[in-house]
VMD Tcl script that builds the backbone (N, CA, C; Angstrom):
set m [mol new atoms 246]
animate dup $m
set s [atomselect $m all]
$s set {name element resname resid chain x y z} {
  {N N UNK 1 A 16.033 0.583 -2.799}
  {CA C UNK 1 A 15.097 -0.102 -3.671}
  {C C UNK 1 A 14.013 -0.764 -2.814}
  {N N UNK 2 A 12.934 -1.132 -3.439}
  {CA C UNK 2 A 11.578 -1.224 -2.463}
  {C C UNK 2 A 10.731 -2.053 -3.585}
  {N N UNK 3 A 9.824 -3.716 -3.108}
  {CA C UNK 3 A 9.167 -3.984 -3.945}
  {C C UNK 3 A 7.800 -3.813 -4.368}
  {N N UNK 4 A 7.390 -3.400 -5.119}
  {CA C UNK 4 A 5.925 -3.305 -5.531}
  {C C UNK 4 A 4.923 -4.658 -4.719}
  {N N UNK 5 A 3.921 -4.418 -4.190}
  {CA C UNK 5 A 3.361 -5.689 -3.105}
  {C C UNK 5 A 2.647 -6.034 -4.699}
  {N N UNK 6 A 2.040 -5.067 -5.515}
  {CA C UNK 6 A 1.093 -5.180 -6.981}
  {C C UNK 6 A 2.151 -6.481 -7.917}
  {N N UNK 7 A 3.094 -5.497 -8.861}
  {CA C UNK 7 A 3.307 -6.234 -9.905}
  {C C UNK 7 A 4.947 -6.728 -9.262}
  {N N UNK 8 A 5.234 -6.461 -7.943}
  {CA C UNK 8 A 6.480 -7.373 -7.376}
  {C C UNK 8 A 7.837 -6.843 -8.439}
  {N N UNK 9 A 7.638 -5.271 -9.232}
  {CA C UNK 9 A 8.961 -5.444 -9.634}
  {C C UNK 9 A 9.386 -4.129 -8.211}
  {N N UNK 10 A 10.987 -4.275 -8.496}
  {CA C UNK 10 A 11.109 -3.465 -7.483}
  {C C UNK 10 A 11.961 -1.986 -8.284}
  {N N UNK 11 A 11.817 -1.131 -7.443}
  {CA C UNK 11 A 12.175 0.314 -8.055}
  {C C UNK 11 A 12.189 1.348 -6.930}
  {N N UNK 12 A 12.944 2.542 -7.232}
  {CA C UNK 12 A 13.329 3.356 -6.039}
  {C C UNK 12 A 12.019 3.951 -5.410}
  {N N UNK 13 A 12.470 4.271 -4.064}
  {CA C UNK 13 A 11.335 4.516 -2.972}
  {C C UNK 13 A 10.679 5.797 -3.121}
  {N N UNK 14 A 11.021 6.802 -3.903}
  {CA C UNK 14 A 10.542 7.674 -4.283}
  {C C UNK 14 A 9.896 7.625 -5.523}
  {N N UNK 15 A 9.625 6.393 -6.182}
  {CA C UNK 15 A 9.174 6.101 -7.346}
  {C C UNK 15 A 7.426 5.661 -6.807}
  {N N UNK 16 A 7.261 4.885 -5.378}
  {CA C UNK 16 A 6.556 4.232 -5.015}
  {C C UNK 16 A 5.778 4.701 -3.792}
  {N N UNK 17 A 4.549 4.262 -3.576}
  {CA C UNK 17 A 3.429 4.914 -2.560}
  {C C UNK 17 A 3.896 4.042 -0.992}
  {N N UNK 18 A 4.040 4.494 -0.092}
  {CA C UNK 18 A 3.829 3.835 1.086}
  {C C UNK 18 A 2.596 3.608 1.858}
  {N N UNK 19 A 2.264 2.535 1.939}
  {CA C UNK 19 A 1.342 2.228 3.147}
  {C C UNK 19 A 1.850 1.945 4.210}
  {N N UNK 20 A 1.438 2.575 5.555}
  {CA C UNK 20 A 1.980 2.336 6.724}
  {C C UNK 20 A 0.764 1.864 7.458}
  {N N UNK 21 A 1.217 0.818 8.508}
  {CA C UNK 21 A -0.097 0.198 8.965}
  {C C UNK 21 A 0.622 0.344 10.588}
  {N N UNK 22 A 0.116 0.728 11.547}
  {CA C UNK 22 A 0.759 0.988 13.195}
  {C C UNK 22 A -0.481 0.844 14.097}
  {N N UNK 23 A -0.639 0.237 14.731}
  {CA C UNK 23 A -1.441 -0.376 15.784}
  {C C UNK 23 A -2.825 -0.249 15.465}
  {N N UNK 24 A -3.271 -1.254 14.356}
  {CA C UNK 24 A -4.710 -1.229 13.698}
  {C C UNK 24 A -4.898 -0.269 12.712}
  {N N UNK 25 A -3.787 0.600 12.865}
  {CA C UNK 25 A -4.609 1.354 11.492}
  {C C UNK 25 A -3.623 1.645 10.362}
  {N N UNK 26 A -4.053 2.024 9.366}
  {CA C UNK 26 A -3.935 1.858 7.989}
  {C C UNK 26 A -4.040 2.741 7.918}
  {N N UNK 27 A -3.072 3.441 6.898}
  {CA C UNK 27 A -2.668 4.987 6.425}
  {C C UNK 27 A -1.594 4.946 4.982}
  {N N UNK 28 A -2.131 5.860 4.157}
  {CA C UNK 28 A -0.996 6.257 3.337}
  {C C UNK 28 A 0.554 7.005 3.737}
  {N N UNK 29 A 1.628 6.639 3.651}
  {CA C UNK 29 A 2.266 7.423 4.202}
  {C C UNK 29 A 3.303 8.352 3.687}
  {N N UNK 30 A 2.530 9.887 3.224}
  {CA C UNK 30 A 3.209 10.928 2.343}
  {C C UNK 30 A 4.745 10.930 2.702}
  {N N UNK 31 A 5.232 10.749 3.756}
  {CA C UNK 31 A 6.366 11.218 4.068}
  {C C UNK 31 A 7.395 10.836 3.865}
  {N N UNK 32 A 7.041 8.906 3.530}
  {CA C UNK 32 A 8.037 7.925 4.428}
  {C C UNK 32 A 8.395 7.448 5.709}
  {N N UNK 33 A 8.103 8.350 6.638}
  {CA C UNK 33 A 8.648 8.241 7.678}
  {C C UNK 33 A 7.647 7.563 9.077}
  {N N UNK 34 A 6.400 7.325 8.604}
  {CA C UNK 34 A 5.490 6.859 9.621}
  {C C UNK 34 A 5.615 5.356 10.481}
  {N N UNK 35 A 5.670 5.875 11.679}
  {CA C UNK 35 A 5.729 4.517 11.971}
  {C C UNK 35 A 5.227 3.104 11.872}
  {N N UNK 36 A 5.689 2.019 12.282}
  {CA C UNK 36 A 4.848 0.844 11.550}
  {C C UNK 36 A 5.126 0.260 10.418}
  {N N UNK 37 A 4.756 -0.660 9.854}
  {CA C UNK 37 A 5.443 -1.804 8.911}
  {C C UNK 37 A 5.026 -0.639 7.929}
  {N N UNK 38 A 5.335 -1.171 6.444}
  {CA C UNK 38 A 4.940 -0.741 5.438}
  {C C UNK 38 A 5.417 -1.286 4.379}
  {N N UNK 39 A 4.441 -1.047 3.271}
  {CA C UNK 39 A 4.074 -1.847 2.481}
  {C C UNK 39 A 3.998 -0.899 0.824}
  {N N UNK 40 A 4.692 -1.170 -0.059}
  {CA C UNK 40 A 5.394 -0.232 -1.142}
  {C C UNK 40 A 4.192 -0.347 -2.361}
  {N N UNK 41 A 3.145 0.308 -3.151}
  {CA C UNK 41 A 2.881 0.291 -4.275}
  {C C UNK 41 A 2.990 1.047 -5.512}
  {N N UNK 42 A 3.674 0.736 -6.559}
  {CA C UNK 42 A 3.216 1.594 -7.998}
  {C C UNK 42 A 2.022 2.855 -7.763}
  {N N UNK 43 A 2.084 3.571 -8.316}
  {CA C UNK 43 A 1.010 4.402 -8.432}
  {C C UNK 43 A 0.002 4.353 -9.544}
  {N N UNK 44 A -0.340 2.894 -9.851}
  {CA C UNK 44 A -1.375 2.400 -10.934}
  {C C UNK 44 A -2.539 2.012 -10.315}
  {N N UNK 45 A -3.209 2.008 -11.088}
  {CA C UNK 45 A -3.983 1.394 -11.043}
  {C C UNK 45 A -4.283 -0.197 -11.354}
  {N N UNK 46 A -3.353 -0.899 -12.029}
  {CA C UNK 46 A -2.914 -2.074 -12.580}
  {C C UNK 46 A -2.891 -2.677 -10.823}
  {N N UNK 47 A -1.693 -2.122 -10.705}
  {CA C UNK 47 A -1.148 -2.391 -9.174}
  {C C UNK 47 A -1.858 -2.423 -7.925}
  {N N UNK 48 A -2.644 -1.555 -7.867}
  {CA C UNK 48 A -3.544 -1.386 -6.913}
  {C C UNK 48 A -4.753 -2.326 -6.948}
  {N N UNK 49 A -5.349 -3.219 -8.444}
  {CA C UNK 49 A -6.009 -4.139 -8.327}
  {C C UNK 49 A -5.434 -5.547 -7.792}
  {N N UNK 50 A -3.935 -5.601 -8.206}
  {CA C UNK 50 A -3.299 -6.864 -8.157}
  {C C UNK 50 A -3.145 -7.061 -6.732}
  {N N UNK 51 A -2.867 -5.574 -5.997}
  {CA C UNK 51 A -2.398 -6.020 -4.388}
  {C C UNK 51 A -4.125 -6.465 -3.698}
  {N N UNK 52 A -5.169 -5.476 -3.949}
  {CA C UNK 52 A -6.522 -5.665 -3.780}
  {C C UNK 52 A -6.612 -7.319 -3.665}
  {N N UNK 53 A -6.233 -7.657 -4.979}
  {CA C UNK 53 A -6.880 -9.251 -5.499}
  {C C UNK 53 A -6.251 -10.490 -4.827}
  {N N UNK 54 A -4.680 -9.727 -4.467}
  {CA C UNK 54 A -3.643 -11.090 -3.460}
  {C C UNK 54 A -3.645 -10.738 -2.227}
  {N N UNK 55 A -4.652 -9.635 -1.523}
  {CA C UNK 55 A -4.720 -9.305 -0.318}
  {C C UNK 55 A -3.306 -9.030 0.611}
  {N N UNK 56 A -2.234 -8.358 -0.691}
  {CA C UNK 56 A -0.700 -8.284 -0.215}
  {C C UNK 56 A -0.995 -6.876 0.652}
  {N N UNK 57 A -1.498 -6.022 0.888}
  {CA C UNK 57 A -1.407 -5.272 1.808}
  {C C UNK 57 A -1.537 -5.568 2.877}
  {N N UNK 58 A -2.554 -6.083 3.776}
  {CA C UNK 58 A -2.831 -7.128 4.917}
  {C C UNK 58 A -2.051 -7.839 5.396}
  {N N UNK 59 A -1.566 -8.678 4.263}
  {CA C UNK 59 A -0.397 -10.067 4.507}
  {C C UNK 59 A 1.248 -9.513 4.861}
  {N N UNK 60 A 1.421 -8.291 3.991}
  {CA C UNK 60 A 2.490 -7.650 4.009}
  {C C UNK 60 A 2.565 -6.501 5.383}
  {N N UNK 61 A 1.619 -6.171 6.030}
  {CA C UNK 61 A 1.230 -5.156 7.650}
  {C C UNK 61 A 1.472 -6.498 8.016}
  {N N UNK 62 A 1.348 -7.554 8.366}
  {CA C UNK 62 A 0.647 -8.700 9.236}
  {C C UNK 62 A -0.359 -7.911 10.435}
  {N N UNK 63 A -1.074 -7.623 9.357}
  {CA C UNK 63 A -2.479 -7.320 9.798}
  {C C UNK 63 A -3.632 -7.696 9.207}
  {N N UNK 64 A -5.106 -8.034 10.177}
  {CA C UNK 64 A -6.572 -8.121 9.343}
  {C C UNK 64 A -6.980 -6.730 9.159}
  {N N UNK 65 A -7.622 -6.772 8.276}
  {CA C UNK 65 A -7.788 -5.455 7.466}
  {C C UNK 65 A -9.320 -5.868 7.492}
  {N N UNK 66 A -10.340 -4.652 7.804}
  {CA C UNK 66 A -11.300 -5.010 7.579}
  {C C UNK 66 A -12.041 -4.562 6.153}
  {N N UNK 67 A -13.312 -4.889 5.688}
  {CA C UNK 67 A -13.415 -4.463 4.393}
  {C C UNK 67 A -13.113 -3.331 4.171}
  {N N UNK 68 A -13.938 -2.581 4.876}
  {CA C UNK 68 A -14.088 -0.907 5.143}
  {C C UNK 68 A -12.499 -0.297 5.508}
  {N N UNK 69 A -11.664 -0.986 6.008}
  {CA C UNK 69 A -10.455 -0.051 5.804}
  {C C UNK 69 A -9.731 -0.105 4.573}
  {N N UNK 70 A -9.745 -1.342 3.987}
  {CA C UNK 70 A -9.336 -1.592 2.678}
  {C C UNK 70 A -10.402 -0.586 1.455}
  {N N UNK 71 A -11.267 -1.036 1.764}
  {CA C UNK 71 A -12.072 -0.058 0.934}
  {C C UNK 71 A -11.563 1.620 0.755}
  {N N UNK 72 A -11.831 1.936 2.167}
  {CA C UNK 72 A -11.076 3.627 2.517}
  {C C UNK 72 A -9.745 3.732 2.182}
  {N N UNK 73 A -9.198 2.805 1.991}
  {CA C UNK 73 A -7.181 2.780 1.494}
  {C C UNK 73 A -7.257 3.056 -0.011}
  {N N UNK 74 A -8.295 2.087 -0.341}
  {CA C UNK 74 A -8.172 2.213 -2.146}
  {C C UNK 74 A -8.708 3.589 -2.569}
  {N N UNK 75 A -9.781 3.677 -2.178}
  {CA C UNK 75 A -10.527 5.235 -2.209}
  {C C UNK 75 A -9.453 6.193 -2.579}
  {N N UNK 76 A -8.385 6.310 -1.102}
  {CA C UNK 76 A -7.226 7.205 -0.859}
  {C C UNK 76 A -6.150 7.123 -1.938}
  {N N UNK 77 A -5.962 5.933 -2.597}
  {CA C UNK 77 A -5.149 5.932 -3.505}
  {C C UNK 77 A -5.669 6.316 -5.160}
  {N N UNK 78 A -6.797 6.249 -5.082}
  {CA C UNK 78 A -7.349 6.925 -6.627}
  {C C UNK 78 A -6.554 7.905 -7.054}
  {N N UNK 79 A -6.003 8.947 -5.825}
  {CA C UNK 79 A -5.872 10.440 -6.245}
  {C C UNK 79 A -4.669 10.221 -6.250}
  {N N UNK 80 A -3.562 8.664 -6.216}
  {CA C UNK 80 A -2.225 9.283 -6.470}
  {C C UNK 80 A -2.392 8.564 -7.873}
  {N N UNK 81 A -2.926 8.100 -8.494}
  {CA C UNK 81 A -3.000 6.654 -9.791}
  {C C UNK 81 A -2.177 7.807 -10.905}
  {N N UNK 82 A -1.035 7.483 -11.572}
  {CA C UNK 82 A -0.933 8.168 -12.957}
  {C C UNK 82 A -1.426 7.459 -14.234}
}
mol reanalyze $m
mol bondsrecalc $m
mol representation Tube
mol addrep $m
């Protein structure tokens, strides 16, 4: 089980998107398996504003994120949104 950083409920890991963040950079991670912290979201769009708005991706890497990578992360996640 794995928690949503968005709406914080939690649900199985194959239910949920990984972000993997490993020495400055920021990546979706198709596999699971990438190295580096990571950070679990819904595949909404709901979710993807809420983590946007509490800056839980960043806080949750313990990483600064600059606009432009956050920007390019959300971009990347449009195409998984159901």
């Amino acid at each position: 089980m794995r928690r949503c950083a968005g709406c914080m409920e939690s649900k199985e890991k194959k239910e949920l998107i990984r972000i993997a963040g490993y020495e400055g950079e920021v990546s979706i991670d198709k596999t699971g398996k990438a190295k580096g912290r990571g950070v679990y979201l819904c595949p909404s769009k709901e979710c993807f504003e809420k983590a946007q708005k509490k800056k839980a991706i960043g806080r949750n890497l313990e990483m600064e994120l600059s606009k432009e990578q956050i920007a390019k992360l959300f971009e990347e996640l449009k195409q998984y949104e159901r």
